[in-house]
C-alpha positions in Angstrom: 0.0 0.0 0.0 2.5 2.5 1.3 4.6 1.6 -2.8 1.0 2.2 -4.5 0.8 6.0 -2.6 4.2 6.7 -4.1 3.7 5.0 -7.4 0.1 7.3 -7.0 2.2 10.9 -5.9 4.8 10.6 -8.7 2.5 9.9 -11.4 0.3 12.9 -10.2 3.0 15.2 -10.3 4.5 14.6 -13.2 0.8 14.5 -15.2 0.3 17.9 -12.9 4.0 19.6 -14.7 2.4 18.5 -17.9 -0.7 20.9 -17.7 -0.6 23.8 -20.0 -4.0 25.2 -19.6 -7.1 25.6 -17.2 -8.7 23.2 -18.8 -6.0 20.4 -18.4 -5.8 21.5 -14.8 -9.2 20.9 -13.9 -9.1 17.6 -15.6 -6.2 16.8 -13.3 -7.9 17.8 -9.9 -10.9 15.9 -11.0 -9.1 12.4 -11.8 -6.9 13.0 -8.4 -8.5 15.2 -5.8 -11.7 15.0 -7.2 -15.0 12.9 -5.4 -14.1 9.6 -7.8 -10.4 10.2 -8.2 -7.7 8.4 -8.0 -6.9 9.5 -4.2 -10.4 9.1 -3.1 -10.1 5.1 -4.3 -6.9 4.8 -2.3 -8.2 6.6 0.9 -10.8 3.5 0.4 -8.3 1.2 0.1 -7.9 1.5 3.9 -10.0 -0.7 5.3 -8.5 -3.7 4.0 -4.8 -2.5 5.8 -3.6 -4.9 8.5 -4.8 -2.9 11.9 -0.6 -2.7 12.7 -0.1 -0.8 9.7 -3.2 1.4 9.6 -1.3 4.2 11.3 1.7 4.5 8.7 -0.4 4.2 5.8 -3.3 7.0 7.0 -0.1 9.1 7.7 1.3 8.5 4.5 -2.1 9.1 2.5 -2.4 12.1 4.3 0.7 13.3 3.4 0.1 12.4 -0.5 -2.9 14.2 -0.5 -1.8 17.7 1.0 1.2 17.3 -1.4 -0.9 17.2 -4.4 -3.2 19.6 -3.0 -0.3 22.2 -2.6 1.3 21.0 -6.1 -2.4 22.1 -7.6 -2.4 25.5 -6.0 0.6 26.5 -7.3 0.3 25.4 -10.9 -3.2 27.3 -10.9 -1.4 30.4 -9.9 1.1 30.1 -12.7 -1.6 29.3 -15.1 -3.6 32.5 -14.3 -4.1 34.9 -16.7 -1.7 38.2 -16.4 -3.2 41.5 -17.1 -1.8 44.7 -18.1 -4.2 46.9 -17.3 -4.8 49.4 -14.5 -6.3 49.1 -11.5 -9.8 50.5 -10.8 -10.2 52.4 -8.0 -13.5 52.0 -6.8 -13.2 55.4 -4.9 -13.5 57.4 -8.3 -17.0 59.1 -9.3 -18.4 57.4 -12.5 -18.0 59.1 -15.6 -21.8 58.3 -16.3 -25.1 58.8 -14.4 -26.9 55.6 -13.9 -29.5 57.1 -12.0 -31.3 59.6 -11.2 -32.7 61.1 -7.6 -35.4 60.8 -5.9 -38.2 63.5 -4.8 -41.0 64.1 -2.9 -44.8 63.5 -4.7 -46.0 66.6 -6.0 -48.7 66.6 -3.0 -46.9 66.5 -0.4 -44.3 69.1 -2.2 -47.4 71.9 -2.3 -48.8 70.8 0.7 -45.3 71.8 2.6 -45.5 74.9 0.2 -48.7 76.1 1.7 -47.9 75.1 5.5 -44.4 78.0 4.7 -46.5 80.4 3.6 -48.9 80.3 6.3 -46.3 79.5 8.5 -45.0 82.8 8.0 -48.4 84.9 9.1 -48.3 83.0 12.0 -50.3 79.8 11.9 -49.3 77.1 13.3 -49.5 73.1 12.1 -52.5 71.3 14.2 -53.2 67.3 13.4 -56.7 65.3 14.3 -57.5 61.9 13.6 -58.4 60.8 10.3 -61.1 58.1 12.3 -63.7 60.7 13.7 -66.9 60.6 15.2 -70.2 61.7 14.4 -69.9 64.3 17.3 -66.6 66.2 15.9 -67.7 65.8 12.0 -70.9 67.1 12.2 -72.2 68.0 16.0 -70.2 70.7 16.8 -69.7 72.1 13.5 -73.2 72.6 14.0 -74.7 70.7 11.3 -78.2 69.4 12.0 -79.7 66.3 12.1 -81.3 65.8 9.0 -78.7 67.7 7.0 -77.8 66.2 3.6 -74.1 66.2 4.3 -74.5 63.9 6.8 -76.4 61.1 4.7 -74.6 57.6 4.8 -74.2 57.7 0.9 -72.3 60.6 1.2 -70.0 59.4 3.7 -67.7 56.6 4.8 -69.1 55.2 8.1 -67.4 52.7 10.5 -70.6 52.3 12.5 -74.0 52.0 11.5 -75.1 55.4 12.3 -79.4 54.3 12.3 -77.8 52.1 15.7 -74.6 54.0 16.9 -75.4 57.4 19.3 -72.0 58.3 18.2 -71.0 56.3 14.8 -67.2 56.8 13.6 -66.5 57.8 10.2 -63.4 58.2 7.8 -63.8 62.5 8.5 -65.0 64.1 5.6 -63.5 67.5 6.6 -60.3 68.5 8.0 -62.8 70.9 9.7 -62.5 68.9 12.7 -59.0 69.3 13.7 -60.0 73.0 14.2 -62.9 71.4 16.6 -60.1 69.7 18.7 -58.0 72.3 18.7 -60.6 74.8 20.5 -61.8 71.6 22.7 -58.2 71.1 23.6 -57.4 75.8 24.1 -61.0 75.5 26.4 -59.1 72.7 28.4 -55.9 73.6 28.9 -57.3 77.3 30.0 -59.5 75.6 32.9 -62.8 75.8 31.5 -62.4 79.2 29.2 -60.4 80.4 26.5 -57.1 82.5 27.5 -55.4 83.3 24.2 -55.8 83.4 20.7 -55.5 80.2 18.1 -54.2 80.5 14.8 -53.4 77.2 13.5 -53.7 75.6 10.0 -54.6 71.8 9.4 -53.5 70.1 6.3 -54.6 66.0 5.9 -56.5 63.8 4.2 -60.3 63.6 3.8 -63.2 61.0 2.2 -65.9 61.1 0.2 -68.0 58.6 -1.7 -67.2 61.0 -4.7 -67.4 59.5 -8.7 -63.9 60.2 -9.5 -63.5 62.0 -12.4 -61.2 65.1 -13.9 -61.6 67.3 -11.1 -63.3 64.7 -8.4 -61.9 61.8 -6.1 -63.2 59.6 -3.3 -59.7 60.7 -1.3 -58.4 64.1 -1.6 -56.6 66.2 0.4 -57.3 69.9 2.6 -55.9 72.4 4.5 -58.1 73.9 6.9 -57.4 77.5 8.6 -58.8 79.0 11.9 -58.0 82.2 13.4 -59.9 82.9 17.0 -59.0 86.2 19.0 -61.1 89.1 20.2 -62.1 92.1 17.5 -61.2 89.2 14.5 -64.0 90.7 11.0 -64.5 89.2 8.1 -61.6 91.8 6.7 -59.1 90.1 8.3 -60.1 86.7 6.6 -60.1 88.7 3.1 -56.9 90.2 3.9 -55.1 87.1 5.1 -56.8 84.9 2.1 -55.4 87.5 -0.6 -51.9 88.0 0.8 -52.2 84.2 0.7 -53.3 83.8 -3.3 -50.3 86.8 -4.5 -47.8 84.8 -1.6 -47.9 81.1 -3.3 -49.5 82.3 -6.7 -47.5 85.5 -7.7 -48.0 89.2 -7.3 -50.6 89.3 -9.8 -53.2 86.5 -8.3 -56.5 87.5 -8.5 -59.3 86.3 -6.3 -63.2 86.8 -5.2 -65.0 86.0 -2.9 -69.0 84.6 -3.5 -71.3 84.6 -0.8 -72.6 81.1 0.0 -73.7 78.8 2.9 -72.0 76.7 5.7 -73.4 75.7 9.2 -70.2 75.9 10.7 -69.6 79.7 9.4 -71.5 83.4 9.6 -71.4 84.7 7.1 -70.0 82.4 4.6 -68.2 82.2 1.4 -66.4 80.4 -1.8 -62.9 81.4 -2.6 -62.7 81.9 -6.3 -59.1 82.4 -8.0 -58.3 82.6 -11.8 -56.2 80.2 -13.0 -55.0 78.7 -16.1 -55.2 74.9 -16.5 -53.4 74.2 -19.9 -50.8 76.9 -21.4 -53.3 77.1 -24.2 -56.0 78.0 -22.3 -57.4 81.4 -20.9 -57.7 81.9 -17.3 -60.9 81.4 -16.0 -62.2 81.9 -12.0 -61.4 78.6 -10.2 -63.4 77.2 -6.6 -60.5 77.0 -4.3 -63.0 76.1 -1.2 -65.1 77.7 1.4 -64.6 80.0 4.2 -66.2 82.8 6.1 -66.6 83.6 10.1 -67.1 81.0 12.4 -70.6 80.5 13.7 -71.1 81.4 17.1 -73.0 78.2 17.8 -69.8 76.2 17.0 -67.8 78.3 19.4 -70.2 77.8 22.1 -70.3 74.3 21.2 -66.6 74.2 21.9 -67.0 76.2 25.0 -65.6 79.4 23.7 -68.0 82.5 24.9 -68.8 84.0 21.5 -69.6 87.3 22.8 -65.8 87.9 23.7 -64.5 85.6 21.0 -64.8 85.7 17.3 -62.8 84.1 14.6 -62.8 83.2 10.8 -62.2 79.8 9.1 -60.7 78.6 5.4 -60.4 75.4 3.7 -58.9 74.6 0.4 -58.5 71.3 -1.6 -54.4 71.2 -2.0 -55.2 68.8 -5.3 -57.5 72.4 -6.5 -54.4 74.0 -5.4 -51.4 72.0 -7.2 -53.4 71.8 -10.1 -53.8 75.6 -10.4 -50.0 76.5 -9.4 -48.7 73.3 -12.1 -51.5 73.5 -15.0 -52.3 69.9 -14.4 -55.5 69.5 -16.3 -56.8 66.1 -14.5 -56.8 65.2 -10.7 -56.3 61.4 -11.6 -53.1 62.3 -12.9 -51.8 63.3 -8.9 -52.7 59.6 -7.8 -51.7 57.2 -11.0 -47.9 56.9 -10.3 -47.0 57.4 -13.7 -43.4 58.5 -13.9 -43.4 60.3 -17.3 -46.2 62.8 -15.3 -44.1 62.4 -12.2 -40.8 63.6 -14.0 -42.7 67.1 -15.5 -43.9 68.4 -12.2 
């Protein structure tokens, strides 16, 4: 056994110093080192070794086999390929752009736009629940009963609200926030409003809408509320059209159109001409409602109206993006399509 491993070792090598490619090589480590080589049937061999001279021949296999391992090792190195050409160092800047960055959705770009600019009269950012209830939705906004806003068709409801005193809702108003904010001044004061709120609330809102070009069943607001003693309806004007020439340009014009809400005394529609399509001619816009808050929702909130008054805004940010970026169709905002995404 011990003259086959020797007979077995020189054979190997001098096959191994024969090999003049990678191929060649490989085919020598597969017929000696591989799983059914030549080595592998020896190692086998081992059991049939008188026990006395087990020990000499495992040493001497052992031995054979880290020999022609080494041999292998270093005739693979000499067969490697040799290269003349420079180094790359990784730490270099490519020479071309493979990608491109990343930015934030057009929404949420206008809706940080409109938080600065109010930001700067003085509001401050206020965040409610997007789950309400019946109670801050429509109770103390003052809407009645039997009002059509408040018909199950034309809004998402949790809970039943024919067998729920108080049935939840997706909110269909930011409107609400500015409920919880005056719940929440009334508190913290001990019963009694003690200084003035000016907050804005920007968020997401539902309705059973039919989506269409300028209509979605999710959309986005941003609701305003300004509460301090002596507030008039000139204030809200004032603060609405240094808003419009703010985010819209020196030249923004705007009107306002008397109207209805429960919630606000008088009331109004903001109006603001704006041109959809370069092509088109500007033409007068609904941005959203506003007007003076009602002085049943302050005393709903526990705010004494006869020392308090306040006005109140809200604006659809789609209305708004679409106006500033002539985006012609409010599907566009929510599709993901990246040849819209990559214009705006």
């Amino acid at each position: 056994m011990l003259d086959q491993l020797s007979t077995l070792e020189s054979s190997a090598l001098a096959e191994l110093s024969a090999t003049s490619t990678p191929e060649a090589l490989e085919a020598w480590r597969i017929a000696y080192l591989g799983g059914s080589g030549k080595l592998k049937s020896a190692m086998a061999g081992l059991k049939d070794v008188p026990k006395d001279q087990k020990p000499a021949v495992g040493a001497r296999l052992n031995a054979v086999k880290a020999a022609l391992e080494a041999a292998f090792e270093t005739r693979k190195s000499s067969l490697a390929p040799t290269t003349s050409a420079p180094a790359v160092d990784m730490t270099e800047p490519g020479l071309i752009e493979t990608s491109t960055l990343g930015r934030r959705h057009i929404l949420t770009r206008v809706r940080e736009e409109l938080v600065e600019v109010f930001a700067r009269m003085g509001f401050e950012v206020a965040q409610g629940p997007e789950l309400e209830d019946d109670e801050h939705n429509f109770v103390k906004l003052n809407i009645p009963p039997h009002h059509p806003a408040r018909e199950p068709s034309d809004n998402f409801y949790v809970d039943d609200p024919a067998r729920v005193a108080r049935p939840r809702m997706l909110r269909s108003q930011t409107s609400t926030v500015q409920v919880r904010v005056m719940e929440q001044a009334v508190k913290a004061g001990g019963g009694r409003l003690q200084a003035p709120i000016r907050i804005i609330a920007p968020g997401r809102v539902y309705r059973p809408d039919t989506v269409d070009a300028t209509h979605s069943f999710m959309f986005h607001q941003i609701e305003g509320l300004a509460v301090d003693r002596g507030v008039t309806m000139s204030d809200l004007k004032s603060t609405l059209l240094q808003f419009a020439r703010a985010y819209f340009g020196p030249d923004a014009e705007i009107r306002l159109r008397p109207s209805f809400f429960p919630f606000t005394e008088p009331s109004a529609e903001l109006d603001m001409k704006i041109r959809l399509r370069p092509e088109d001619e500007p033409r007068w816009i609904e941005l959203g409602g506003c007007g003076m808050v009602d002085p049943a929702v302050f005393s709903l909130c526990g705010i004494d109206p006869e020392q308090w008054t306040g006005f109140a805004f809200g604006f659809g940010i789609e209305r708004i993006a679409m106006g500033k970026y002539g985006i012609p169709d409010i599907r566009l905002l929510f599709q993901n399509d990246l040849r819209f995404l990559n214009q705006v």
